[in-house]
Chimera marker file (.cmm) of the C-alpha trace (Angstrom):
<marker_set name="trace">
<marker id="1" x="51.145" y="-34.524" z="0.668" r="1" g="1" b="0" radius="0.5"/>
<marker id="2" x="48.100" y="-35.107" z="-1.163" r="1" g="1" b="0" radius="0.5"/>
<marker id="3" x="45.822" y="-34.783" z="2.029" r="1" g="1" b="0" radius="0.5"/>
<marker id="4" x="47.526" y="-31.566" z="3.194" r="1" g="1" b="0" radius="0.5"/>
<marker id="5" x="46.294" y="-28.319" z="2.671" r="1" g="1" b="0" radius="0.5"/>
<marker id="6" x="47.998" y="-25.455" z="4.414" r="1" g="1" b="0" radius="0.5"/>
<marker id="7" x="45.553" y="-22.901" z="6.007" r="1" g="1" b="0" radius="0.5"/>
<marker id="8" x="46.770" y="-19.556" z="7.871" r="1" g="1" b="0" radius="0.5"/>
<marker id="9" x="50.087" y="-21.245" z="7.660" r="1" g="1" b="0" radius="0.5"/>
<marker id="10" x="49.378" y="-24.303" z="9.326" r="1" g="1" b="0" radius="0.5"/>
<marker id="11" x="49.623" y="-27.808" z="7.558" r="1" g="1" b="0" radius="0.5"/>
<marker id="12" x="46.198" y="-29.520" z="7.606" r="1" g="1" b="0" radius="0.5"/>
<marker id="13" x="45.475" y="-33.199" z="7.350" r="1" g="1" b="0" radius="0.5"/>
<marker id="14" x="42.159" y="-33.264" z="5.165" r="1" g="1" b="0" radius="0.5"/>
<marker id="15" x="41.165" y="-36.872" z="6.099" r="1" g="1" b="0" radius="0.5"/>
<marker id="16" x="42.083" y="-37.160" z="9.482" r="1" g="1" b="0" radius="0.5"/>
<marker id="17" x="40.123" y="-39.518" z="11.681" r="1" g="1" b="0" radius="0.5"/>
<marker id="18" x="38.704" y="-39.292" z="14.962" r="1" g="1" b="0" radius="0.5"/>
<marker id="19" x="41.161" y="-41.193" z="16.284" r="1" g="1" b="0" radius="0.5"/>
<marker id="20" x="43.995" y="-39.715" z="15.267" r="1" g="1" b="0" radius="0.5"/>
<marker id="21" x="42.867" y="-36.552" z="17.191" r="1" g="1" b="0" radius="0.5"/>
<marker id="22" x="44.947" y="-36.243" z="20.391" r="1" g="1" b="0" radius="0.5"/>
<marker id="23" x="43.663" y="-37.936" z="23.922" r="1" g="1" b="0" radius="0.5"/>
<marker id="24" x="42.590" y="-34.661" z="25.435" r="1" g="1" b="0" radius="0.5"/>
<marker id="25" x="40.794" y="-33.402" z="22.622" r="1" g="1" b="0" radius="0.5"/>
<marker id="26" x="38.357" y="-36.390" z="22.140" r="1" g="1" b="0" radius="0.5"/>
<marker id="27" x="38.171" y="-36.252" z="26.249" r="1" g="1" b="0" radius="0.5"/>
<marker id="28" x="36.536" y="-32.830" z="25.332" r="1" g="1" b="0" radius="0.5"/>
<marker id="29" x="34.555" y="-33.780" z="22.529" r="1" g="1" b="0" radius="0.5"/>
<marker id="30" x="32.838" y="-36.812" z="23.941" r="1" g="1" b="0" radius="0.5"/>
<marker id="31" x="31.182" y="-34.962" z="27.100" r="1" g="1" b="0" radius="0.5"/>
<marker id="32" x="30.140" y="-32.060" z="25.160" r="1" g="1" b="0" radius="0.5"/>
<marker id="33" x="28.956" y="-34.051" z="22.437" r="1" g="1" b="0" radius="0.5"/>
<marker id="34" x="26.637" y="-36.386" z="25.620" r="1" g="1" b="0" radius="0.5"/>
<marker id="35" x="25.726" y="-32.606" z="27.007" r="1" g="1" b="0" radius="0.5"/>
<marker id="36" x="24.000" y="-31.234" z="24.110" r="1" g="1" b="0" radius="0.5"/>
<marker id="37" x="22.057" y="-34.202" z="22.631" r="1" g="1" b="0" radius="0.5"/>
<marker id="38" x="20.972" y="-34.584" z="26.249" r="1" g="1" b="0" radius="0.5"/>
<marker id="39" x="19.822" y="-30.800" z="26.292" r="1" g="1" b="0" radius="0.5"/>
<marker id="40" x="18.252" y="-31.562" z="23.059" r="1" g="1" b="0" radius="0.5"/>
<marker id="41" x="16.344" y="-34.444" z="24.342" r="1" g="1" b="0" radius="0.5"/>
<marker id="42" x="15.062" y="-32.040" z="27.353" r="1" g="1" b="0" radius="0.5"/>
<marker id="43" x="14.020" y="-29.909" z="25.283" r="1" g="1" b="0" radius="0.5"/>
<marker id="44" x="11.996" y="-31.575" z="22.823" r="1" g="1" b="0" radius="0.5"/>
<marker id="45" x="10.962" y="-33.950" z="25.678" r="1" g="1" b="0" radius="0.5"/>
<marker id="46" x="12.082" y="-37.642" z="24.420" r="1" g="1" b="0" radius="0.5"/>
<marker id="47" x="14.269" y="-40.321" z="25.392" r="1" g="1" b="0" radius="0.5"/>
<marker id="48" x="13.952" y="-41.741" z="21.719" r="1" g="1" b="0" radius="0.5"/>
<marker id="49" x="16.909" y="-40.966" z="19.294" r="1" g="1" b="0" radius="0.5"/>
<marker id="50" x="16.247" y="-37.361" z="18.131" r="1" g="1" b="0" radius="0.5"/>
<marker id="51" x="14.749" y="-36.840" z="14.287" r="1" g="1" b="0" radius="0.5"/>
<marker id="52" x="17.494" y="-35.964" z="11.460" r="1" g="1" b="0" radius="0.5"/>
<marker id="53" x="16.876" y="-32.321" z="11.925" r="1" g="1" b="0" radius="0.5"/>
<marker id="54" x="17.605" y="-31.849" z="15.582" r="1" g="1" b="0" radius="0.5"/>
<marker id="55" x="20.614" y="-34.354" z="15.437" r="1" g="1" b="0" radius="0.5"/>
<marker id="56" x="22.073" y="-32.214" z="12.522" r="1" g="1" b="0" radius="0.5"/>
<marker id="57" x="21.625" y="-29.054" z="15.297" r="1" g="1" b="0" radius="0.5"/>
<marker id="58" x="23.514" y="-31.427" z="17.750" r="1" g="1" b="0" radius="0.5"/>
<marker id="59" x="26.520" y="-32.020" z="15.595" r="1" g="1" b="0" radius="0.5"/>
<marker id="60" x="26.766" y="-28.546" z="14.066" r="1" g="1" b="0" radius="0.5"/>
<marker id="61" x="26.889" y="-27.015" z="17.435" r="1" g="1" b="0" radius="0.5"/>
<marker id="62" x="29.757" y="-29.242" z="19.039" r="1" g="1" b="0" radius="0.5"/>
<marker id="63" x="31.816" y="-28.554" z="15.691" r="1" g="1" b="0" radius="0.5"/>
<marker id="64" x="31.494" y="-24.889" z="15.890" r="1" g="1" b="0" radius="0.5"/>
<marker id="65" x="32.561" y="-25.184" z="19.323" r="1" g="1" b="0" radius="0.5"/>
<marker id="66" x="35.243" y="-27.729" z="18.050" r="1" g="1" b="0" radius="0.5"/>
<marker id="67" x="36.707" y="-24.962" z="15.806" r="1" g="1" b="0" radius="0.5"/>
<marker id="68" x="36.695" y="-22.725" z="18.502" r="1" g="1" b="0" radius="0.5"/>
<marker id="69" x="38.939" y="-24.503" z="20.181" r="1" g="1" b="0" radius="0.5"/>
<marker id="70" x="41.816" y="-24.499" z="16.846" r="1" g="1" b="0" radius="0.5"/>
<marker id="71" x="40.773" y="-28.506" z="16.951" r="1" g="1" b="0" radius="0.5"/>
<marker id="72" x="41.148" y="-29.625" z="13.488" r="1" g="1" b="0" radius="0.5"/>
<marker id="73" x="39.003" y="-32.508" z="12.250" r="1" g="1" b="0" radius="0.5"/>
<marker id="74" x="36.289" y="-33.151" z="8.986" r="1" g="1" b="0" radius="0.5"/>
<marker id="75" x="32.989" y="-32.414" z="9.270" r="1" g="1" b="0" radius="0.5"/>
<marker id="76" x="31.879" y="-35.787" z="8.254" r="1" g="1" b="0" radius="0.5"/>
<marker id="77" x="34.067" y="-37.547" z="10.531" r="1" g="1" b="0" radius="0.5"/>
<marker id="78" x="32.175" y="-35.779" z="13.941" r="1" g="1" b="0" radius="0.5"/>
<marker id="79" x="28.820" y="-36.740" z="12.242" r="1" g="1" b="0" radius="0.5"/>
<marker id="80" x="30.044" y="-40.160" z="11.369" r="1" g="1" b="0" radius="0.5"/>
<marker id="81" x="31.577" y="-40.394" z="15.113" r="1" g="1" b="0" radius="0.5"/>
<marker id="82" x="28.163" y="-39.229" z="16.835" r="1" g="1" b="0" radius="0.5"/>
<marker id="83" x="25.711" y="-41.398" z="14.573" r="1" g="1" b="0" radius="0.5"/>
<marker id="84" x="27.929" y="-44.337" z="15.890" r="1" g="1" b="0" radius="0.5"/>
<marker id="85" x="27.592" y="-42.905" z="19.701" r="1" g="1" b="0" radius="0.5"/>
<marker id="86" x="23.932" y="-42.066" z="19.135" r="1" g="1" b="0" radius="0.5"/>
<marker id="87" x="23.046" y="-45.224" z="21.012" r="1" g="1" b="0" radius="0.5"/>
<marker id="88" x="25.049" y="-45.098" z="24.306" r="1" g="1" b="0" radius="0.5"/>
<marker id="89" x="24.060" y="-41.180" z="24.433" r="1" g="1" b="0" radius="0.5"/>
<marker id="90" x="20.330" y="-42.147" z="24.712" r="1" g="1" b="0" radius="0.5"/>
<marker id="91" x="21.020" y="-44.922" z="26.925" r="1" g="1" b="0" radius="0.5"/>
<marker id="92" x="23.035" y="-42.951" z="29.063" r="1" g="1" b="0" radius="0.5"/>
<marker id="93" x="20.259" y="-39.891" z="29.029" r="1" g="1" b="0" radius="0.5"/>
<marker id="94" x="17.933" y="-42.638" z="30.914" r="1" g="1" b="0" radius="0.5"/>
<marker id="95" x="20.842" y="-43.771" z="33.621" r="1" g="1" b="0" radius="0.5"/>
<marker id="96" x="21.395" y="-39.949" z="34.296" r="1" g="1" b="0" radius="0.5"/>
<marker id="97" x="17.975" y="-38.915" z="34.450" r="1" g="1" b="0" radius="0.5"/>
<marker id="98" x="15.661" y="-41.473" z="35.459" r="1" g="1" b="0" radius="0.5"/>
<marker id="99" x="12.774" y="-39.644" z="36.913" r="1" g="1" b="0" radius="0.5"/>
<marker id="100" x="12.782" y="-37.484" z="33.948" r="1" g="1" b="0" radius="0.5"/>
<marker id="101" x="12.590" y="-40.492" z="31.539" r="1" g="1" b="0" radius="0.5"/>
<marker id="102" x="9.883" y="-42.095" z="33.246" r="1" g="1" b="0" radius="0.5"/>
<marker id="103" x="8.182" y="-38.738" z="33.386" r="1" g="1" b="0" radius="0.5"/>
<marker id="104" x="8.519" y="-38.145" z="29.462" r="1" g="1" b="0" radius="0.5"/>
<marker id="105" x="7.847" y="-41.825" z="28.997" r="1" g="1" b="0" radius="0.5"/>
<marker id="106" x="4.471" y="-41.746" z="31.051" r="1" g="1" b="0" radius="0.5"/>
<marker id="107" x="3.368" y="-38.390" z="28.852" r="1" g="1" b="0" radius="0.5"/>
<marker id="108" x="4.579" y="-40.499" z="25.666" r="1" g="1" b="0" radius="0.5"/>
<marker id="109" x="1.807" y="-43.183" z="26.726" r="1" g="1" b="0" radius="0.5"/>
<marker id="110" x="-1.148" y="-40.923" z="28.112" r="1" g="1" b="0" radius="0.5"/>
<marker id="111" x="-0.979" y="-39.706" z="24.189" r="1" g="1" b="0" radius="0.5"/>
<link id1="1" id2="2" r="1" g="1" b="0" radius="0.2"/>
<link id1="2" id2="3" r="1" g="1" b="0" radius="0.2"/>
<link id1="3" id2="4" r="1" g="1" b="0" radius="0.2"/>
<link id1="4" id2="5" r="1" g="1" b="0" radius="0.2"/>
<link id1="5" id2="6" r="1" g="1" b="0" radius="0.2"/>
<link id1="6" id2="7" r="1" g="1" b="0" radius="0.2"/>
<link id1="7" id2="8" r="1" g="1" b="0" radius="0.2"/>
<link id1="8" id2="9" r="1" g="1" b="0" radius="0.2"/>
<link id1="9" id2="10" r="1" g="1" b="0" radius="0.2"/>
<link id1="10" id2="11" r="1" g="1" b="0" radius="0.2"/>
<link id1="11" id2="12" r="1" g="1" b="0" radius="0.2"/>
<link id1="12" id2="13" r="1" g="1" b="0" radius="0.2"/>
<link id1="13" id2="14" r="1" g="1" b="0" radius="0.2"/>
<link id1="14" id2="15" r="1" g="1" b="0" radius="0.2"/>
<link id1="15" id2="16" r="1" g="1" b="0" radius="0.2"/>
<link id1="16" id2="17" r="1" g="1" b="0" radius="0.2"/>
<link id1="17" id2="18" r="1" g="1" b="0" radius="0.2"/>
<link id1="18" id2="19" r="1" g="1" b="0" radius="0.2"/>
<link id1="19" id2="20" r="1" g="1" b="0" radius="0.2"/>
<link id1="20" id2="21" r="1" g="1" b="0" radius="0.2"/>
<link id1="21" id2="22" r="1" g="1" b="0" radius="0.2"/>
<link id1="22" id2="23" r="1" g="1" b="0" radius="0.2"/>
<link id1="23" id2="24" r="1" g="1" b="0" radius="0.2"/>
<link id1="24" id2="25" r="1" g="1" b="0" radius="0.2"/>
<link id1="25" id2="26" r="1" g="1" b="0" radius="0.2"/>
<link id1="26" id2="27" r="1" g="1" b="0" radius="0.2"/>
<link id1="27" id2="28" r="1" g="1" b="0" radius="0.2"/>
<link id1="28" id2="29" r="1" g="1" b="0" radius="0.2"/>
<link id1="29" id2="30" r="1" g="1" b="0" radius="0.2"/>
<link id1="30" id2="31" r="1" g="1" b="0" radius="0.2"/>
<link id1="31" id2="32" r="1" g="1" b="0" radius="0.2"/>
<link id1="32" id2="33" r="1" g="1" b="0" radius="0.2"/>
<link id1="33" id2="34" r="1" g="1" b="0" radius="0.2"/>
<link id1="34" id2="35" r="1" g="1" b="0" radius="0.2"/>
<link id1="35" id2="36" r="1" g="1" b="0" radius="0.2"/>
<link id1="36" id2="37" r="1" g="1" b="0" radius="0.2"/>
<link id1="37" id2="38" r="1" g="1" b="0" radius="0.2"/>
<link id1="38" id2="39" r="1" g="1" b="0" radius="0.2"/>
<link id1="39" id2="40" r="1" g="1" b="0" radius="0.2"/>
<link id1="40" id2="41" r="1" g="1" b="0" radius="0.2"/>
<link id1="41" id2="42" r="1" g="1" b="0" radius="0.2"/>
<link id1="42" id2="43" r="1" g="1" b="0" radius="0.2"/>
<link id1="43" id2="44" r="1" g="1" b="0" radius="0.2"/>
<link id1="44" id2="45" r="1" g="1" b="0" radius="0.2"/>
<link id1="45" id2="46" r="1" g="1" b="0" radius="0.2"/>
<link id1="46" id2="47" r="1" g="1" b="0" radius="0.2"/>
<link id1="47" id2="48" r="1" g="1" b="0" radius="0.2"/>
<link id1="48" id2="49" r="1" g="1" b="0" radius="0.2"/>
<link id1="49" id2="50" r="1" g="1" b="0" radius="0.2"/>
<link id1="50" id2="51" r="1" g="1" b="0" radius="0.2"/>
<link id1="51" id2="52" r="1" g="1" b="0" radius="0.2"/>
<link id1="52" id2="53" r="1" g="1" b="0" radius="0.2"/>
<link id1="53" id2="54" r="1" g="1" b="0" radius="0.2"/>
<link id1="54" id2="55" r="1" g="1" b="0" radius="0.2"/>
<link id1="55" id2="56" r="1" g="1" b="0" radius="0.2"/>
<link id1="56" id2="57" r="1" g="1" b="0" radius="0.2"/>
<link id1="57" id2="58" r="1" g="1" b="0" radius="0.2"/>
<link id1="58" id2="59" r="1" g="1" b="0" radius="0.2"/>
<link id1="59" id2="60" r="1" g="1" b="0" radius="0.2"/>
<link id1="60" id2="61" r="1" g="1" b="0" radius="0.2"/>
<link id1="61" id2="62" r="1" g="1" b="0" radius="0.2"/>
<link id1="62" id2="63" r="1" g="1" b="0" radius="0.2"/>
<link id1="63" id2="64" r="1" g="1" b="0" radius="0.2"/>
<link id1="64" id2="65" r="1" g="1" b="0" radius="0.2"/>
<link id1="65" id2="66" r="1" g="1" b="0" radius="0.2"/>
<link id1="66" id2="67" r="1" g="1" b="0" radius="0.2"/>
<link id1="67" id2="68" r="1" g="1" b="0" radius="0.2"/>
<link id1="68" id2="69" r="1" g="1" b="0" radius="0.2"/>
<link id1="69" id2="70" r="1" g="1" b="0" radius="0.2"/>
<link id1="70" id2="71" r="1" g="1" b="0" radius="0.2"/>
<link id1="71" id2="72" r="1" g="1" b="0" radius="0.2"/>
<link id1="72" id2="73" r="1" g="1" b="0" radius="0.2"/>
<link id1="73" id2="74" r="1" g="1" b="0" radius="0.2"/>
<link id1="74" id2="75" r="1" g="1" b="0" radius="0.2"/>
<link id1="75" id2="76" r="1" g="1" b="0" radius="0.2"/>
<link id1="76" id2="77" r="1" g="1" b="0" radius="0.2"/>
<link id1="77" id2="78" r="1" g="1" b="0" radius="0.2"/>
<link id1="78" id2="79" r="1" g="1" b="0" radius="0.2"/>
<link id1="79" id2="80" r="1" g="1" b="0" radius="0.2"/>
<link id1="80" id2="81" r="1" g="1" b="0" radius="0.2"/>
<link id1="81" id2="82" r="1" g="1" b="0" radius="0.2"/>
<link id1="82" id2="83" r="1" g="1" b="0" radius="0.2"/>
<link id1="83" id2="84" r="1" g="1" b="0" radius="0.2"/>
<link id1="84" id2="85" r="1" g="1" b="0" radius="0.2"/>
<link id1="85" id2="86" r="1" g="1" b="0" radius="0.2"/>
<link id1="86" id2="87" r="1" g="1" b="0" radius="0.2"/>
<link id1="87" id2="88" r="1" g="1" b="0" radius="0.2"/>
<link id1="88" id2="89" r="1" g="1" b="0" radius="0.2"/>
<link id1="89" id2="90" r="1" g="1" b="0" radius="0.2"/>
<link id1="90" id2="91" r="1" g="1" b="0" radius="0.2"/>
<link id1="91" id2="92" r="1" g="1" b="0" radius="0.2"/>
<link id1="92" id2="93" r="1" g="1" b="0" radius="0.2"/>
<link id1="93" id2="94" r="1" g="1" b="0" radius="0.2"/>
<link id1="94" id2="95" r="1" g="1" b="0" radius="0.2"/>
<link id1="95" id2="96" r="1" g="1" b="0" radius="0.2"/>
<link id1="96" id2="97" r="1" g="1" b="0" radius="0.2"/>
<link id1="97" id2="98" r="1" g="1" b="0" radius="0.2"/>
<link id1="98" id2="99" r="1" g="1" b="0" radius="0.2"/>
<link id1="99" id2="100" r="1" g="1" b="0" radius="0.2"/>
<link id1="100" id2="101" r="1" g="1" b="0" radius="0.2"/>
<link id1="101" id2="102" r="1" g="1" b="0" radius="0.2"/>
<link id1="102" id2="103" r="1" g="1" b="0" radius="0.2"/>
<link id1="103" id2="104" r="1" g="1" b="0" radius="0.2"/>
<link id1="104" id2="105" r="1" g="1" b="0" radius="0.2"/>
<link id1="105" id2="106" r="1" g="1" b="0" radius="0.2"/>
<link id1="106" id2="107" r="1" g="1" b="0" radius="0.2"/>
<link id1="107" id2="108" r="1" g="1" b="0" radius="0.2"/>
<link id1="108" id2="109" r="1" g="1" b="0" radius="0.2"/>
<link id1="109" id2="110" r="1" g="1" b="0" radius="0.2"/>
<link id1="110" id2="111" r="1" g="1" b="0" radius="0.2"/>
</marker_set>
C-alpha cells in the first residue's frame, strides 16, 4: 500500500495512470479536453499548437473540472496525456473548422 493514501475516507491510488481510469471517465475527459484547447485556439486566433502558457490554462481547467466530477487521477498524468494528444487536437481543430482555419491562416500570412 505504498501508493495509497486515504483522503476523506476514500483509498487513493497516487500513481494511477490514465488508463487505468474507467471507460466513461476518459469518454468525458477526451471531448472536454478537444473543447477547450479548441476554444483556446479561437481565442487567441491560431491553428498552431498553443505557447506553454495557454496550454498550462488548457490542462488546469479540464482538471479542475476533473475534480469536480470526484474523478481521481495525478496532475502530471492529464498533462502528460494532453502533450501526447496535442497533435490530433490541432489537426482535428482544422477538420472541424475549416473556414475558420483558412481564415486565421490567410491573417497569419497578410502579417
Amino acid at each position: 500500500m505504498k501508493n495509497h493514501i486515504k483522503v476523506n475516507g476514500k483509498l487513493l491510488q497516487t500513481n494511477k495512470r490514465f488508463s487505468q481510469l474507467k471507460e466513461r471517465q476518459k469518454n468525458w475527459i477526451v471531448p472536454e479536453l478537444y473543447k477547450l484547447y479548441h476554444n483556446k485556439m479561437m481565442e487567441r486566433r491560431t491553428t498552431r499548437k498553443l505557447p506553454p502558457y495557454h496550454r498550462d490554462i488548457v490542462i488546469s481547467t479540464l482538471y479542475e473540472q476533473i475534480q469536480d466530477r470526484d474523478i481521481w487521477i495525478p496532475y502530471g498524468e492529464v498533462k502528460k496525456y494532453a502533450f501526447r494528444k496535442t497533435t490530433k487536437i490541432v489537426k482535428s481543430f482544422e477538420k472541424q473548422y475549416p473556414k475558420l482555419s483558412a481564415e486565421i491562416e490567410a491573417e497569419h500570412e497578410n502579417k
